[in-house]
PyMOL CGO cylinders between C-alpha atoms (Angstrom):
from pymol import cmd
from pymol.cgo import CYLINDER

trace = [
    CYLINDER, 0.00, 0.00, 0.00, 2.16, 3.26, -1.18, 0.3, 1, 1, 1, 1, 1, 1,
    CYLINDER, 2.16, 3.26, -1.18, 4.97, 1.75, 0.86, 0.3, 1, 1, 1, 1, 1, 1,
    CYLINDER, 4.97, 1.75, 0.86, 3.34, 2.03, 4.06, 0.3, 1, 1, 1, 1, 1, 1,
    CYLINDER, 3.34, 2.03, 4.06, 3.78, -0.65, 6.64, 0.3, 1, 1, 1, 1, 1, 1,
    CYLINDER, 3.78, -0.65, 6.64, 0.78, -1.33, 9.19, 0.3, 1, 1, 1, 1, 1, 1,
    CYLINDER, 0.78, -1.33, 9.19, 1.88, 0.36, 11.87, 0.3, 1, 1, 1, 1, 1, 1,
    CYLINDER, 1.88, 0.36, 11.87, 2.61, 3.53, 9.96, 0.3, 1, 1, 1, 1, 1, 1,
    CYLINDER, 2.61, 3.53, 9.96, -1.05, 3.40, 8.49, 0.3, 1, 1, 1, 1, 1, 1,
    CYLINDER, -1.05, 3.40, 8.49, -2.51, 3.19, 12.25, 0.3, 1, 1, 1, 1, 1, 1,
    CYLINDER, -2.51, 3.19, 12.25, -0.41, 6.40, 13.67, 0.3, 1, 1, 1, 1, 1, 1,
    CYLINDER, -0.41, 6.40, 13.67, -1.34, 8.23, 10.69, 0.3, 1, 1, 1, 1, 1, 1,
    CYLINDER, -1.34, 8.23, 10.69, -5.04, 8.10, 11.72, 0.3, 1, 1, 1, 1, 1, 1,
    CYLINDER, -5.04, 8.10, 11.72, -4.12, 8.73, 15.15, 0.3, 1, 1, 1, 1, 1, 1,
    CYLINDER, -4.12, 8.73, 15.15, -2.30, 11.83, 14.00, 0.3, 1, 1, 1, 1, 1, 1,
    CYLINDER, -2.30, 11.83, 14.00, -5.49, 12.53, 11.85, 0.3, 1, 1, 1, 1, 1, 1,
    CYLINDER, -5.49, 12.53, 11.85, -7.81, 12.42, 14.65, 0.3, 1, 1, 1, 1, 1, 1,
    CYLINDER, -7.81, 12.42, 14.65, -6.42, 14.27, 17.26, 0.3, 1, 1, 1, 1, 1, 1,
    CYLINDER, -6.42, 14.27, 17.26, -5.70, 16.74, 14.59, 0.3, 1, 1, 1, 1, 1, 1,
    CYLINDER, -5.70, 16.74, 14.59, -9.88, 16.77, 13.90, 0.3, 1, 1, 1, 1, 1, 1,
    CYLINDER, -9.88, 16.77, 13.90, -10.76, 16.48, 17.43, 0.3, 1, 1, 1, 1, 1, 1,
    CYLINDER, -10.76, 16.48, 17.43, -8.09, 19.07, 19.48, 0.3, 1, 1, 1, 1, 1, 1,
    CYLINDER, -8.09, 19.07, 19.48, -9.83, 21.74, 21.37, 0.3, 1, 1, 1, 1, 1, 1,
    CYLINDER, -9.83, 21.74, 21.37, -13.50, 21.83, 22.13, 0.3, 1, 1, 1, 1, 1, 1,
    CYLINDER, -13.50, 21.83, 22.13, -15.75, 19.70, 20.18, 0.3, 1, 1, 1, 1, 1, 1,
    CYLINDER, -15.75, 19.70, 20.18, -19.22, 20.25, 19.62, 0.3, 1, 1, 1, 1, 1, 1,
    CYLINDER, -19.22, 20.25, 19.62, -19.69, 16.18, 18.62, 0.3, 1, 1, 1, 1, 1, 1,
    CYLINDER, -19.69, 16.18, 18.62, -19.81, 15.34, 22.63, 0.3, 1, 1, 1, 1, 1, 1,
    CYLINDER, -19.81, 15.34, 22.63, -22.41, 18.29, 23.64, 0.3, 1, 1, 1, 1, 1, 1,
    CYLINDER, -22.41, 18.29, 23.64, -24.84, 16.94, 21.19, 0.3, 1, 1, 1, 1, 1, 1,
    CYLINDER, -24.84, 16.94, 21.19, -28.32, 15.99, 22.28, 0.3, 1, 1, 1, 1, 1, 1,
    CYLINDER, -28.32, 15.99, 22.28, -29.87, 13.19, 20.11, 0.3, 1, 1, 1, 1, 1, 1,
    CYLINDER, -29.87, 13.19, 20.11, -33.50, 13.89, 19.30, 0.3, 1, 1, 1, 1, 1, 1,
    CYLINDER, -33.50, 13.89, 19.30, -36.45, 11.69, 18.58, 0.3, 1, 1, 1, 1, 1, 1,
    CYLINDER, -36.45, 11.69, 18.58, -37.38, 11.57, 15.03, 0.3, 1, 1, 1, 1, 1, 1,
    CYLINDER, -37.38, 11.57, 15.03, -40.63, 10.72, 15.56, 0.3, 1, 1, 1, 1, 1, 1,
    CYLINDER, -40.63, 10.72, 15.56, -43.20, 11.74, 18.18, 0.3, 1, 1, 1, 1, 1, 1,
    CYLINDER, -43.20, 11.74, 18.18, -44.09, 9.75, 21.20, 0.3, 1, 1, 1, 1, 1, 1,
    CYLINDER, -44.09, 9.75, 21.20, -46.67, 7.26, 21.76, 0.3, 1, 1, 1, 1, 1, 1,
    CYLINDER, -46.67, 7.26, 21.76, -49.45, 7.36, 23.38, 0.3, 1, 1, 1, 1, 1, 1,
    CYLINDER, -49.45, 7.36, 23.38, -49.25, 11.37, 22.68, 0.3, 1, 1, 1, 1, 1, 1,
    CYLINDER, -49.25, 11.37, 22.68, -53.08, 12.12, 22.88, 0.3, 1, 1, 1, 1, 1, 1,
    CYLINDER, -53.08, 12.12, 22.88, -53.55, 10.10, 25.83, 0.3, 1, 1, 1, 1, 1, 1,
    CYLINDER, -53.55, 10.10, 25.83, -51.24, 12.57, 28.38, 0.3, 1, 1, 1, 1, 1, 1,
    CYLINDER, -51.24, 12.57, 28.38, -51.24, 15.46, 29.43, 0.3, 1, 1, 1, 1, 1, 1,
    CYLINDER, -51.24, 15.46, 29.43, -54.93, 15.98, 30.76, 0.3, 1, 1, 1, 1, 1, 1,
    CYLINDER, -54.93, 15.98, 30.76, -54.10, 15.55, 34.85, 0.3, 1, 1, 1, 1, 1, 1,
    CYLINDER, -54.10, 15.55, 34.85, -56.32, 17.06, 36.89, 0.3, 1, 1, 1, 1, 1, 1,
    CYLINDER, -56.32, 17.06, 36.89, -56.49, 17.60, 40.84, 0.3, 1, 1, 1, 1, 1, 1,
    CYLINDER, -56.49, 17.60, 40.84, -58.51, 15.65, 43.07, 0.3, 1, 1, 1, 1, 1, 1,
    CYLINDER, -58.51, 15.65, 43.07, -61.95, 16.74, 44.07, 0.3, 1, 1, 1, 1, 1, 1,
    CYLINDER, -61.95, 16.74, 44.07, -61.79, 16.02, 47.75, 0.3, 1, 1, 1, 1, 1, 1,
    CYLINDER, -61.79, 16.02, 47.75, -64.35, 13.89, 48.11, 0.3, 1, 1, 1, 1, 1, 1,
    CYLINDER, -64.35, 13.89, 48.11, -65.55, 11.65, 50.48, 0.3, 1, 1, 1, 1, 1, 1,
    CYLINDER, -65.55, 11.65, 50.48, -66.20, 11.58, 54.35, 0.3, 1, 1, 1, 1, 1, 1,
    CYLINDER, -66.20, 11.58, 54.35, -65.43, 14.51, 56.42, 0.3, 1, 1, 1, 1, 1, 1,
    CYLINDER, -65.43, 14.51, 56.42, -67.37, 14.00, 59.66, 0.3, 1, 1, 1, 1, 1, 1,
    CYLINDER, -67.37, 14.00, 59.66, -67.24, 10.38, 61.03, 0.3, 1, 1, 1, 1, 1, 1,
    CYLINDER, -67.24, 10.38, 61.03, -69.60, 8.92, 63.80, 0.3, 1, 1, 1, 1, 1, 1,
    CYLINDER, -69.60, 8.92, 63.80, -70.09, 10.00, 66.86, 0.3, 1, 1, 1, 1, 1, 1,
    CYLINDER, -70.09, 10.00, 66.86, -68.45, 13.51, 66.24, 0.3, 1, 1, 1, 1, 1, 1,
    CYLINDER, -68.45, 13.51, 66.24, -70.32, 16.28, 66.88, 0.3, 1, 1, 1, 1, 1, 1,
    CYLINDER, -70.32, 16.28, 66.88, -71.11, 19.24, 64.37, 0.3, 1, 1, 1, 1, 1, 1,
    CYLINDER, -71.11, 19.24, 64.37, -72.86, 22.32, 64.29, 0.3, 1, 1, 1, 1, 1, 1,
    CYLINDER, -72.86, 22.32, 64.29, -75.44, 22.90, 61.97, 0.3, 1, 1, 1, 1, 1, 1,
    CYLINDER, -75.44, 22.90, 61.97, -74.04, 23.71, 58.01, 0.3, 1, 1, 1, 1, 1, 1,
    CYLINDER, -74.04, 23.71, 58.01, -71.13, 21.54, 58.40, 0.3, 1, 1, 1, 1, 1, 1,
    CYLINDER, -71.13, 21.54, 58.40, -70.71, 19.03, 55.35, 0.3, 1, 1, 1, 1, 1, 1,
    CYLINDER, -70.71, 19.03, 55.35, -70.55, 15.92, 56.60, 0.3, 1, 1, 1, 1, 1, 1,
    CYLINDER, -70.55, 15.92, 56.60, -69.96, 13.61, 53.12, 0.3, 1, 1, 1, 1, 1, 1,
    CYLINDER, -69.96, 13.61, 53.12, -68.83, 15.12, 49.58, 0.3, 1, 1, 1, 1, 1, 1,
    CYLINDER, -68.83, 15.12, 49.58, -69.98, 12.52, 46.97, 0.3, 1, 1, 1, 1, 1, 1,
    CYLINDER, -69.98, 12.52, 46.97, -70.81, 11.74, 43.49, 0.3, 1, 1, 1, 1, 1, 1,
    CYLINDER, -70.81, 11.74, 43.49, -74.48, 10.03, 43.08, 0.3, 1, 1, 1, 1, 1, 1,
    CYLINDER, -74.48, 10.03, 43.08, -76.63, 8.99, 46.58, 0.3, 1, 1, 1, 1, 1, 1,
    CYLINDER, -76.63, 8.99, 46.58, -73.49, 6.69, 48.28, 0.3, 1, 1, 1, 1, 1, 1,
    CYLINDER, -73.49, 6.69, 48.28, -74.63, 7.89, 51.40, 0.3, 1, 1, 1, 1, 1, 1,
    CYLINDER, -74.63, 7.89, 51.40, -78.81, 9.14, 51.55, 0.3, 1, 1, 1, 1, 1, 1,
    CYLINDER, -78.81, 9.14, 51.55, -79.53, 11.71, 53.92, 0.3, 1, 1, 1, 1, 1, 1,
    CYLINDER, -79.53, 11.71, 53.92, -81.11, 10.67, 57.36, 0.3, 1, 1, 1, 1, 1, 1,
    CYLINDER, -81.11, 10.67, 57.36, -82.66, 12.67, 60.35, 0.3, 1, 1, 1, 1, 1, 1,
    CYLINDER, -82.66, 12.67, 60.35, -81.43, 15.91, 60.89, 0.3, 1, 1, 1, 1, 1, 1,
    CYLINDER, -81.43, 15.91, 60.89, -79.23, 16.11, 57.34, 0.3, 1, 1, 1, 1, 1, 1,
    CYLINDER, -79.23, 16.11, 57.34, -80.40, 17.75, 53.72, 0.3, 1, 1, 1, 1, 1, 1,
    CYLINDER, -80.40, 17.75, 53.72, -78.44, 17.15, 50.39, 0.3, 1, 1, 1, 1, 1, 1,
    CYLINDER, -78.44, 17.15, 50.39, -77.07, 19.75, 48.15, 0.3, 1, 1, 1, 1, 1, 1,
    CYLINDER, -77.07, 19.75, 48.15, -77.42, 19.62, 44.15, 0.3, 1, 1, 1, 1, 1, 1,
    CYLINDER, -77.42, 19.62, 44.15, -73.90, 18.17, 44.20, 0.3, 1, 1, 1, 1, 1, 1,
    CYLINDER, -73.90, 18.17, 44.20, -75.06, 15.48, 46.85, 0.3, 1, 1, 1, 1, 1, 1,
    CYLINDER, -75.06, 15.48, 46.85, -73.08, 16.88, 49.38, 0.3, 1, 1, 1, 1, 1, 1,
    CYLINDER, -73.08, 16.88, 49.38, -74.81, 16.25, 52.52, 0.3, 1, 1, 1, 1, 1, 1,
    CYLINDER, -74.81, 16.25, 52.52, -74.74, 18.37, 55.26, 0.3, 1, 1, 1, 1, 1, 1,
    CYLINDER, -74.74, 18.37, 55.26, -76.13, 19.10, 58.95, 0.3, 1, 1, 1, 1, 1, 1,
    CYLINDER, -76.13, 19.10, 58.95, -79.40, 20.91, 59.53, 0.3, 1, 1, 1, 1, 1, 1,
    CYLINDER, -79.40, 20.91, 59.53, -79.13, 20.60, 63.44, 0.3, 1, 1, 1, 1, 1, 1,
    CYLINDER, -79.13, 20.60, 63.44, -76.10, 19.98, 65.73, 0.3, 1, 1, 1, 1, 1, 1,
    CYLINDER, -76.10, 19.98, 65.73, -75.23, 17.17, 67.04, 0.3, 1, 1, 1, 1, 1, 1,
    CYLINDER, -75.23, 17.17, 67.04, -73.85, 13.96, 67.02, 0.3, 1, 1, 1, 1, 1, 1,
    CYLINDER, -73.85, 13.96, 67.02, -73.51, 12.49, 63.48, 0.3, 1, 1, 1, 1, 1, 1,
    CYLINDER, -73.51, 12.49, 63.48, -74.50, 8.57, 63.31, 0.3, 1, 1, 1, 1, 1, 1,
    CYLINDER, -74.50, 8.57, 63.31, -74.42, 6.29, 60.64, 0.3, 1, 1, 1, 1, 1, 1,
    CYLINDER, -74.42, 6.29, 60.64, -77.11, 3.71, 59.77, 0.3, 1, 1, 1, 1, 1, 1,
    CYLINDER, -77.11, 3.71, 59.77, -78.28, 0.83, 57.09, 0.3, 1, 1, 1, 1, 1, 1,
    CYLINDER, -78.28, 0.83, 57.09, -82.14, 0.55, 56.65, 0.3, 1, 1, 1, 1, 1, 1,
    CYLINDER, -82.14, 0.55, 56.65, -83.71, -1.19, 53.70, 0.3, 1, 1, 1, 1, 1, 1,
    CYLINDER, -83.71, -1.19, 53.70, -86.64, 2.03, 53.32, 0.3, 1, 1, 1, 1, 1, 1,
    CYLINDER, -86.64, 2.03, 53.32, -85.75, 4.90, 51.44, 0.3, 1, 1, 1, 1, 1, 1,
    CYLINDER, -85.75, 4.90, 51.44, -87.74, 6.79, 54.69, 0.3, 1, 1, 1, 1, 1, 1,
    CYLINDER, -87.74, 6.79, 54.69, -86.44, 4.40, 57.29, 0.3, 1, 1, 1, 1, 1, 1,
    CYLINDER, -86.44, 4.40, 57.29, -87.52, 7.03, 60.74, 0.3, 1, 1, 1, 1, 1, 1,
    CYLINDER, -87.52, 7.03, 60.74, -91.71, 6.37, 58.87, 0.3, 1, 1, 1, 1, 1, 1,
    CYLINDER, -91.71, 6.37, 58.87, -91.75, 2.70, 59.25, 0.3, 1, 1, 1, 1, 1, 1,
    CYLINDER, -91.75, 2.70, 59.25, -94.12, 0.38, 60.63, 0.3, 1, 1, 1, 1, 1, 1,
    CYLINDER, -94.12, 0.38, 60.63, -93.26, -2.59, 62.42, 0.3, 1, 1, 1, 1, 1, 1,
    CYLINDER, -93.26, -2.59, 62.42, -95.26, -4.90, 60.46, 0.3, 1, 1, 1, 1, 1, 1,
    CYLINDER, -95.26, -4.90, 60.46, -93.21, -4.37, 57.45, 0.3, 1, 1, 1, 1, 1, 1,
    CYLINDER, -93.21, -4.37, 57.45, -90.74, -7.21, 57.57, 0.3, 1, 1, 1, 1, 1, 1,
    CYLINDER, -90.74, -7.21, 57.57, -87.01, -6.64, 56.52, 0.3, 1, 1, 1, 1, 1, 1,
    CYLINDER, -87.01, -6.64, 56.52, -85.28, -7.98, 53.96, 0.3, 1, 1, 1, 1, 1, 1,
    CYLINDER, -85.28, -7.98, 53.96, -84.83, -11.70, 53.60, 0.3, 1, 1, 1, 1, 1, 1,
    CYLINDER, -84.83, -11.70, 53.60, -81.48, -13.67, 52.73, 0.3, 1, 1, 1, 1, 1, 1,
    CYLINDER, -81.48, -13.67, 52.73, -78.99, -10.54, 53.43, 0.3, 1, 1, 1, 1, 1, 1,
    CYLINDER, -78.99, -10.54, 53.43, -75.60, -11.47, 52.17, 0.3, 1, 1, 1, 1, 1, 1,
    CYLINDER, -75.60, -11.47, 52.17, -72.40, -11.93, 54.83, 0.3, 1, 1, 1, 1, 1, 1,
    CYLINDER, -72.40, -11.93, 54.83, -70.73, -8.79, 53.54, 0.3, 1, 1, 1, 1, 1, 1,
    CYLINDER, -70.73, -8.79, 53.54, -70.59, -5.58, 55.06, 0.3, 1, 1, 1, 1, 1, 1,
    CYLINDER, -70.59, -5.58, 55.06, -72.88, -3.39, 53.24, 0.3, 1, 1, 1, 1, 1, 1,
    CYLINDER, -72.88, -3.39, 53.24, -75.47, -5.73, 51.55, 0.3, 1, 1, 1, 1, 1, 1,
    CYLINDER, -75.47, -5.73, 51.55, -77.50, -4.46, 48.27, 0.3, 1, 1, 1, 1, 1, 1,
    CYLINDER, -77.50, -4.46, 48.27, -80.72, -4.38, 50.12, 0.3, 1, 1, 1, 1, 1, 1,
    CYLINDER, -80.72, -4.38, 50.12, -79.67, -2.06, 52.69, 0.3, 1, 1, 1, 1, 1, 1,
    CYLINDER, -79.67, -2.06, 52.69, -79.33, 1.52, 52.08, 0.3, 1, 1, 1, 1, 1, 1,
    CYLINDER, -79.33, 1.52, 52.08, -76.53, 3.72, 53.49, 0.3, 1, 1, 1, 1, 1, 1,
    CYLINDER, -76.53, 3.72, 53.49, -77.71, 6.61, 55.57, 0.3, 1, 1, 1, 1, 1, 1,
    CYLINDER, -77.71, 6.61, 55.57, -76.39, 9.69, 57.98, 0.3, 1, 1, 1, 1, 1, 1,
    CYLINDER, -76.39, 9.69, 57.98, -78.20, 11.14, 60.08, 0.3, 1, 1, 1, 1, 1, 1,
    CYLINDER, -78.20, 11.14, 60.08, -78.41, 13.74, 63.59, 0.3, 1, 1, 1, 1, 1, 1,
    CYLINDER, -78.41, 13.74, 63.59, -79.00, 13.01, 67.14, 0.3, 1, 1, 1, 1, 1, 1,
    CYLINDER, -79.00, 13.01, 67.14, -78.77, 15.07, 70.48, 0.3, 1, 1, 1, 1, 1, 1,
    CYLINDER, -78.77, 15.07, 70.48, -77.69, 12.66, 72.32, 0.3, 1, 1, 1, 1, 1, 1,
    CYLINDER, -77.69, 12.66, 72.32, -74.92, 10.65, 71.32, 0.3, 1, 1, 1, 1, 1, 1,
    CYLINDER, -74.92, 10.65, 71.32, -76.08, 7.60, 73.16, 0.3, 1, 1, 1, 1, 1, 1,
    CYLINDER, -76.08, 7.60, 73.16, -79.16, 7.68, 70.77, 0.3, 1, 1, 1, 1, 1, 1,
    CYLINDER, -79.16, 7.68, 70.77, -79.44, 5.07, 67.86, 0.3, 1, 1, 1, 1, 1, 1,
    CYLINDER, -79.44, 5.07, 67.86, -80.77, 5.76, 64.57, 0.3, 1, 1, 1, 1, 1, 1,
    CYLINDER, -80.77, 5.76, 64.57, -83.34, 5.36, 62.87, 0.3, 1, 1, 1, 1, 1, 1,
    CYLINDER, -83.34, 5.36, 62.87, -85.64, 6.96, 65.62, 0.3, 1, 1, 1, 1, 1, 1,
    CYLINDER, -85.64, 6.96, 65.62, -89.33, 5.23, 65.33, 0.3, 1, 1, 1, 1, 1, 1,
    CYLINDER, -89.33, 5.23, 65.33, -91.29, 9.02, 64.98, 0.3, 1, 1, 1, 1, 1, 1,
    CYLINDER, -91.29, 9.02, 64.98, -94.44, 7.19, 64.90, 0.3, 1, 1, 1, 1, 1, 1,
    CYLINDER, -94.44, 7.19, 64.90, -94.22, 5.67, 67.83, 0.3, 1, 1, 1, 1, 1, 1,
    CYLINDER, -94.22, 5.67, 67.83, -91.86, 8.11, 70.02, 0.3, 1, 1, 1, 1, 1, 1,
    CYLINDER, -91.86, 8.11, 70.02, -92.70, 11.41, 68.44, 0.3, 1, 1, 1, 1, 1, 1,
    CYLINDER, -92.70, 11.41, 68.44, -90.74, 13.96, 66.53, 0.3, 1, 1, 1, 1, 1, 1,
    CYLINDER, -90.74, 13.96, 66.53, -88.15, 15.28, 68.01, 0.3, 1, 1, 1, 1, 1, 1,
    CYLINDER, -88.15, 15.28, 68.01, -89.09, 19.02, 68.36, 0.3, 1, 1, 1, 1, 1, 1,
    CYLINDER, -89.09, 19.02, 68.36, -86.24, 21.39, 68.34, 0.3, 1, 1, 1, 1, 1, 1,
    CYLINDER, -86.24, 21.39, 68.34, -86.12, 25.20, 69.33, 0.3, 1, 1, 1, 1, 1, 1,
    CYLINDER, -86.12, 25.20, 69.33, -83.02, 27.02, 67.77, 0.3, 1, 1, 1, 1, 1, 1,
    CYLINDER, -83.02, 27.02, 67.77, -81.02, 24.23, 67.06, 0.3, 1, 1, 1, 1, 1, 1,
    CYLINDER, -81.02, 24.23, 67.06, -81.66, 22.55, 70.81, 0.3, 1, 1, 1, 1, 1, 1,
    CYLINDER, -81.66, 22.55, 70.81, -84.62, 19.86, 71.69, 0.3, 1, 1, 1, 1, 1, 1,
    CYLINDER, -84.62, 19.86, 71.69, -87.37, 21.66, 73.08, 0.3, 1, 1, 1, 1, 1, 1,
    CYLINDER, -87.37, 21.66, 73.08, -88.02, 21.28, 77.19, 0.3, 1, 1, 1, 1, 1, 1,
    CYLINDER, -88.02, 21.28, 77.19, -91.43, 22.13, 78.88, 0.3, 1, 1, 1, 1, 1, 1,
    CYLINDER, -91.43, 22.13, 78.88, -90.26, 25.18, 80.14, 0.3, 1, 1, 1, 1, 1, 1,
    CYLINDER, -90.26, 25.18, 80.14, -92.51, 26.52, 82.50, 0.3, 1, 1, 1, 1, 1, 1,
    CYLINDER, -92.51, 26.52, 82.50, -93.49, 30.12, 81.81, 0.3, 1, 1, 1, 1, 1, 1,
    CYLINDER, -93.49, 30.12, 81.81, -94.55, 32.43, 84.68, 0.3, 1, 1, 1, 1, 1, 1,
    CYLINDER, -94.55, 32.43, 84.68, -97.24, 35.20, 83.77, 0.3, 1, 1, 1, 1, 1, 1,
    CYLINDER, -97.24, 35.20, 83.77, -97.83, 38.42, 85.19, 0.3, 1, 1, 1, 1, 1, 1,
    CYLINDER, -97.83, 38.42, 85.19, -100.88, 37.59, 87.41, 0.3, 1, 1, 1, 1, 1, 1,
    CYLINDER, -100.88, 37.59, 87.41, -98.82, 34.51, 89.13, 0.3, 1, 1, 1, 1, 1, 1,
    CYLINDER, -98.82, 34.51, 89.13, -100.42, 31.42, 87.19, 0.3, 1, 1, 1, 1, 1, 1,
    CYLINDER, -100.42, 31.42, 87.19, -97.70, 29.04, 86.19, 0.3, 1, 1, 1, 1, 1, 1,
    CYLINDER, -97.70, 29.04, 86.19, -98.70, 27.98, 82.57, 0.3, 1, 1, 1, 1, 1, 1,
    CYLINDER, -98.70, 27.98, 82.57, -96.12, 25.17, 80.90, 0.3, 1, 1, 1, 1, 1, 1,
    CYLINDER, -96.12, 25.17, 80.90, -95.83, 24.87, 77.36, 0.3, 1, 1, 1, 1, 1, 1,
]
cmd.load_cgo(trace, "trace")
């Protein structure tokens, strides 16, 4: 080959290269680049935030009234005694109290009759189909709901408190109670 002996040929590509490659090079700062775009491109990018929802006030806690007790999506959790639902389901207190939780298999569980019977052949799981979730408001926190008003009574409240027969003393000295 032109008189050149292997080992000549191999320094004179050495000599070539760090002749190309002396000072800075831009060859080892480059960045490679995809040449095509990503898959699965349409399906990113749309994260949103959570919407908080869920349980906020568990059993046995108490609340004043207008404090949102469950944020959910569709009837989860159906408003008892004592608790309305917003248009976004949330439900919230209408009295204070203590906040219970109960499973009744009426839609207006606190109206029944005890001749209705319950439901037969309930499943061994926690929250069977034929039993409906509700929340609801008591008082007292020994109280259990639902609360038989056709038997006991409404519970009659007077700004936000049950009602007591509060004796009222007029001017002429009779005692009257309510």
């Amino acid at each position: 080959m032109l008189g050149l002996t292997r080992p000549a040929i191999s320094s004179s590509f050495s000599e070539l290269g760090s002749q190309l490659f002396a000072g800075p090079s831009s060859l080892a700062n480059q960045v490679r680049f995809a040449s095509k775009a990503a898959g699965g491109k349409s399906r990113n990018g749309r994260e949103s935030s959570g919407k908080r929802l869920g349980v906020k006030r568990f059993g046995d806690q108490y609340v004043p009234p207008g404090s949102i007790l469950i944020r959910q999506r569709g009837q989860t959790f159906l408003p008892g005694q004592n608790v309305a639902q917003g248009k976004d389901f949330t439900l919230y207190a209408v009295q204070p109290g203590y906040v219970k939780f109960y499973q009744h298999h009426l839609p207006y569980p606190h109206l029944s009759r005890p001749d209705q019977p319950g439901p037969q052949n309930l499943a061994p799981v926690k929250r069977p189909r034929q039993l409906k979730q509700f929340v609801g408001i008591v008082a007292d926190r020994e109280e259990r709901l639902p609360r038989d008003e056709l038997s006991r009574g409404r519970e009659r409240r007077f700004w936000g408190w049950p009602k007591e027969n509060a004796e009222v003393v007029r001017q002429e000295g009779e005692v009257a109670s309510l």
